[in-house]
C-alpha positions as CSV (number, residue, x, y, z in Angstrom):
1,X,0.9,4.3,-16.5
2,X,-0.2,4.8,-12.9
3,X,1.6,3.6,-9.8
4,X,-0.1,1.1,-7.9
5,X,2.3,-0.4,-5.5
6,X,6.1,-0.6,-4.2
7,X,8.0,-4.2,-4.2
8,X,11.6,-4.7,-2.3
9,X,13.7,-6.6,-5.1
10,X,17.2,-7.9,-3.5
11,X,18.7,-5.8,-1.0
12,X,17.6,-2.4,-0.4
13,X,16.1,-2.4,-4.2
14,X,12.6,-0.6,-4.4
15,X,10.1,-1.2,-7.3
16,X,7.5,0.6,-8.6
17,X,4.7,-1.2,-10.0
18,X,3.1,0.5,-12.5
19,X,-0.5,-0.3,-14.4
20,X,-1.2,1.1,-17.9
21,X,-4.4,3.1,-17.6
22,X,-4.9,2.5,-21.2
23,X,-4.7,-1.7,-21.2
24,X,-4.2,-2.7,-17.7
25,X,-0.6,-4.2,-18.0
26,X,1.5,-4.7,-15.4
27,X,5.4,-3.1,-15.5
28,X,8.0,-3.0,-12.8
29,X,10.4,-0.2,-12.6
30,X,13.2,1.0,-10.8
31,X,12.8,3.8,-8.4
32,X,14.6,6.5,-9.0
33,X,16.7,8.9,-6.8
34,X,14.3,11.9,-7.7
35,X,11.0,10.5,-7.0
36,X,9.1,11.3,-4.0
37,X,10.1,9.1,-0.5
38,X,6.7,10.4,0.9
39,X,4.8,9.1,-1.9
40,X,6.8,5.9,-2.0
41,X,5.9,5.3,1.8
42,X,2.0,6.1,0.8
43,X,2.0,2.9,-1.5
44,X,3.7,1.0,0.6
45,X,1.0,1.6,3.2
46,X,-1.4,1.7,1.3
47,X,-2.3,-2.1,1.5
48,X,-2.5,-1.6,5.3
49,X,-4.9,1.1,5.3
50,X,-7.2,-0.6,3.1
51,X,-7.2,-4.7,4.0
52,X,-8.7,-7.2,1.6
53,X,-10.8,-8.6,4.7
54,X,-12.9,-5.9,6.4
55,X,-11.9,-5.5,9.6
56,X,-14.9,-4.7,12.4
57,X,-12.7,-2.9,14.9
58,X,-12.2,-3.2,18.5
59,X,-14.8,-5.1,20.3
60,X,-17.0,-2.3,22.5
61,X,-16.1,-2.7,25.7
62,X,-18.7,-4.7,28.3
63,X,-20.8,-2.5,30.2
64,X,-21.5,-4.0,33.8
65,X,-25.1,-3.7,35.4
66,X,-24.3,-1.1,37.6
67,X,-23.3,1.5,34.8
């Protein structure tokens, strides 16, 4: 099992999403008070850091004739 992604369940709850590396499934665990806030945070961001839609970035600014 790998972790893939964290979940908010309730209040304040935090979910691990794990996937079997073996047959894919899909499990949900508790976090636990022992695992890693650091690497929680890196899941959680994770989605952020790599969108679905590729994004092109800031438009380049104009440059005006004189420059």
């Amino acid at each position: 099992m790998e972790p893939i992604a964290v979940t908010v369940r309730g209040e304040r709850r935090w979910m691990l999403i794990h996937r079997c590396t073996h047959c894919g499934r899909l499990r949900m665990n508790r976090t636990a008070a022992d695992d890693s806030v650091l690497l929680l945070m890196q899941l959680a961001a994770a989605p952020l850091a790599t969108p679905p839609i590729p994004y092109p970035g800031p438009a380049a600014p104009a440059r005006d004739a004189m420059g």
